[in-house]
C-alpha positions as CSV (number, residue, x, y, z in Angstrom):
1,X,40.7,-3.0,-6.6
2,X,38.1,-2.2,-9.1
3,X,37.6,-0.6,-12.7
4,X,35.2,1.6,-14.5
5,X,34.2,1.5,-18.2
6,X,31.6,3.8,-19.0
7,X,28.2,3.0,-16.7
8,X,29.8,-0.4,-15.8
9,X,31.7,-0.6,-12.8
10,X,33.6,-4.0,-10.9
11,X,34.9,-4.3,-8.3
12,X,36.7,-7.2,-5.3
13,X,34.2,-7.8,-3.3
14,X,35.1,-6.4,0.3
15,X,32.4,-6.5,2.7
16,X,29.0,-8.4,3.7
17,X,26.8,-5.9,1.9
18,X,28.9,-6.7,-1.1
19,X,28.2,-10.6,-0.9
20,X,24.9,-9.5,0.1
21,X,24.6,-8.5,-3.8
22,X,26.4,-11.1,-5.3
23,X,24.3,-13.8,-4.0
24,X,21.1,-11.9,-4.4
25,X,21.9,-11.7,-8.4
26,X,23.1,-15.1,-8.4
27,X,19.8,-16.2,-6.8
28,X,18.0,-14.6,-9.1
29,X,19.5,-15.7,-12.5
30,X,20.2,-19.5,-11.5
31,X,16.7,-20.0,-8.7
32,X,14.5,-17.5,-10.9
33,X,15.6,-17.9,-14.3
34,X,17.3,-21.0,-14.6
35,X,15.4,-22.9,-11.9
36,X,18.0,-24.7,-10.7
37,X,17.7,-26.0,-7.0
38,X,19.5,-24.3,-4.7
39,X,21.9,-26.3,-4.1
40,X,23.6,-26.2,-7.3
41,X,24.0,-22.6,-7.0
42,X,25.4,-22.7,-3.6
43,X,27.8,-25.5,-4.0
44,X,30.3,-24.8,-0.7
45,X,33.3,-22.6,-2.5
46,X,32.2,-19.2,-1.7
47,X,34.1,-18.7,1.5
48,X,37.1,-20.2,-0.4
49,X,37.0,-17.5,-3.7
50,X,37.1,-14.0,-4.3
51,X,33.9,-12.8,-5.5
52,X,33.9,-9.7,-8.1
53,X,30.4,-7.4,-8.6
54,X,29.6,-5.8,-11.4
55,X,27.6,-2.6,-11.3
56,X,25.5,0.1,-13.6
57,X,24.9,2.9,-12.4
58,X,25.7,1.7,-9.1
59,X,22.8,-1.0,-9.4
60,X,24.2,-4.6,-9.3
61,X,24.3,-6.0,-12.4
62,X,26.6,-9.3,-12.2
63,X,28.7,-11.2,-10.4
64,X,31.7,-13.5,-10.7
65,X,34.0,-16.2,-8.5
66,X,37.5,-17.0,-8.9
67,X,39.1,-19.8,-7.0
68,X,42.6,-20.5,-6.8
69,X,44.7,-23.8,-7.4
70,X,48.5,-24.9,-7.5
71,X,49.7,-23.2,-10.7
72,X,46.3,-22.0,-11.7
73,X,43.3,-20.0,-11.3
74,X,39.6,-20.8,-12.5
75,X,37.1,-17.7,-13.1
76,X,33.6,-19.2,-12.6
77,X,30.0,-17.8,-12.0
78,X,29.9,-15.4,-14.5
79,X,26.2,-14.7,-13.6
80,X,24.6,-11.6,-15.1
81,X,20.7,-10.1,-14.4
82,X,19.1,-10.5,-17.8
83,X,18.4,-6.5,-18.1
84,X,22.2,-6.1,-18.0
85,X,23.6,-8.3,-20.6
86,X,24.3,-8.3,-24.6
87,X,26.6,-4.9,-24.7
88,X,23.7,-2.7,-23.6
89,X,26.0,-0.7,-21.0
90,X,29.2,0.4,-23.5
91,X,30.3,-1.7,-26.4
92,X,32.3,-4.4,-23.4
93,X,29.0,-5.0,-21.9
94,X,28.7,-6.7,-18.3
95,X,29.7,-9.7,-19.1
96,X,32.8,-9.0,-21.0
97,X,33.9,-6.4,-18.1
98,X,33.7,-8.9,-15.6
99,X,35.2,-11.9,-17.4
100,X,38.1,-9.2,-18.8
101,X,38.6,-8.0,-14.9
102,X,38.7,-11.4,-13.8
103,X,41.5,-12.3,-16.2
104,X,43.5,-9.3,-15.3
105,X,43.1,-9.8,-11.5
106,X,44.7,-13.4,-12.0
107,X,47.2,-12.2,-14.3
108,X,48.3,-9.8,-11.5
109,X,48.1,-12.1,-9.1
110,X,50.7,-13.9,-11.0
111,X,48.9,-17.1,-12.4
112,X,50.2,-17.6,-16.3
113,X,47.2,-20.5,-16.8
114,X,43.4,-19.6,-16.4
115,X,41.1,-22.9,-16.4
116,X,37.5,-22.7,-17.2
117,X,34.0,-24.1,-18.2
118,X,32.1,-22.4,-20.9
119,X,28.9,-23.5,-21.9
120,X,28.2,-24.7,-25.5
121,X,26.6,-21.6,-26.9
122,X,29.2,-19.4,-24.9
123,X,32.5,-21.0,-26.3
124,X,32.9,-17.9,-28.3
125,X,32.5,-15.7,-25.7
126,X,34.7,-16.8,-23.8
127,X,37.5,-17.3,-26.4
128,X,37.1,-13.5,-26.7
129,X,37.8,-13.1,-22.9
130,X,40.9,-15.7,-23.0
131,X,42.3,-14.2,-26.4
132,X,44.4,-15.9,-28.5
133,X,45.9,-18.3,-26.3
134,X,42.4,-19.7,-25.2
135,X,41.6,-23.4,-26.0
136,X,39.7,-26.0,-25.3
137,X,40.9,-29.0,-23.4
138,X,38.3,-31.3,-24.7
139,X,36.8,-32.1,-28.1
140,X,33.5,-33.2,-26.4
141,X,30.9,-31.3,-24.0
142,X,31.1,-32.9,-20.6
143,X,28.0,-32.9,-18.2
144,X,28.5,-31.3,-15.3
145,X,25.5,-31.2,-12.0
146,X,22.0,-32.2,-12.7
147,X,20.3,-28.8,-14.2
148,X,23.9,-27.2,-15.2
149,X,24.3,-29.4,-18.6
150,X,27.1,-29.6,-20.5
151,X,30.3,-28.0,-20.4
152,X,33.2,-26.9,-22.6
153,X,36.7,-27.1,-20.3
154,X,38.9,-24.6,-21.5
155,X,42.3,-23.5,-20.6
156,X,44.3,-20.0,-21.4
157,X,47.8,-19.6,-20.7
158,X,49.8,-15.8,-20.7
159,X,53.1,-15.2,-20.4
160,X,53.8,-13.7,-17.0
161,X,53.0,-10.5,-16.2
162,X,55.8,-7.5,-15.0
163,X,54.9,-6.7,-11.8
164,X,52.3,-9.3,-10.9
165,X,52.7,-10.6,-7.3
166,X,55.5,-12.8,-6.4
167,X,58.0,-13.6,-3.3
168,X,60.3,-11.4,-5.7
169,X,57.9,-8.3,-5.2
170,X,58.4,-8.2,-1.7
171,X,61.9,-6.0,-2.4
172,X,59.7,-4.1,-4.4
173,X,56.8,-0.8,-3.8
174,X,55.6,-1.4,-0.9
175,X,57.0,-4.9,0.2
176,X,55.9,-6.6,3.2
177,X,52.9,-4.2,4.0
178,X,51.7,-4.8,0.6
179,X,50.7,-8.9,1.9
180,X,48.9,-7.4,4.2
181,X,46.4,-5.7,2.3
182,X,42.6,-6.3,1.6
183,X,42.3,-8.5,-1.6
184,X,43.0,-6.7,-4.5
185,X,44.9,-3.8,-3.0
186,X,48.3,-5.2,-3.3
187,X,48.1,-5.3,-6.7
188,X,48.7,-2.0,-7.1
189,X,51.3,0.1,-4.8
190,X,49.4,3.2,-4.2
191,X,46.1,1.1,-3.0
């Protein structure tokens, strides 16, 4: 699955080369720019999450990680190279494409609540990508790893989607097969 806006392009990640990119740009913004030890940015959950990419111009530009729980799912790792952020690649930007995909993905995959962590100075950022519904779930920052700081948990809730994937779509489109797609794929009949 994937979507194009302008220069911007994101997609599931699908392949090595892919998660070859992701962690490349998420070494470089949290080892290089934020200087964070590498084991804060490699923290275990990456073989247990789907990973997006964001491109420009087919050049990686960002990344993001979704994990999945009970009756949720938690975007995470919005990471974007500096050169790519603030709304310089179409009026979304980067990071708004990827958190917007990331929201949609889950929505299709069925999951009504969206839990996340925003950083202080990003609150409003990411009230913009959790619309109306988004909240916070605390009155105070919490502190979160050593070099991370504090957080803001948030939550979103949406009603459910038409369509999003269920035991109920299996008499639907393309039914059984449709499980048995690539991440992503079954979200939409024609692939």
């Amino acid at each position: 699955m994937s979507h194009k806006n302008g220069r911007i392009h994101v997609k599931v990640v699908e392949c090595v080369e892919e998660m070859n990119k992701v962690l490349a740009v998420r070494a470089a913004v949290c080892i290089g720019e934020f200087e964070w030890p590498f084991t804060e940015f490699m923290d275990g959950n990456d073989f247990s999450a789907t990973h997006l990419l964001g491109s420009v111009d087919g050049e990686p530009a960002g990344t993001m990680r979704i994990r999945y729980y009970g009756d949720f799912a938690k975007p995470e790792w919005l990471v974007v190279l500096s050169r790519f952020r603030r709304g310089r690649f179409g009026a979304a930007g980067v990071p708004l494409a990827l958190g917007s995909f990331a929201r949609d993905f889950c929505r299709r995959k069925g999951f009504t609540r969206l839990y996340g962590h925003a950083a202080p100075d990003l609150e409003a950022f990411w009230t913009k990508v959790g619309g109306p519904t988004n909240r916070r779930l605390s009155n105070d920052p919490v502190q979160v790893g050593e070099h991370k700081g504090e957080i803001i948990p948030m939550m979103a809730e949406y009603e459910s989607l038409d369509g999003a994937v269920s035991l109920r779509t299996l008499s639907n489109h393309a039914g059984h097969a449709m499980f048995s797609s690539p991440e992503g794929v079954f979200l939409h009949p024609d692939g």
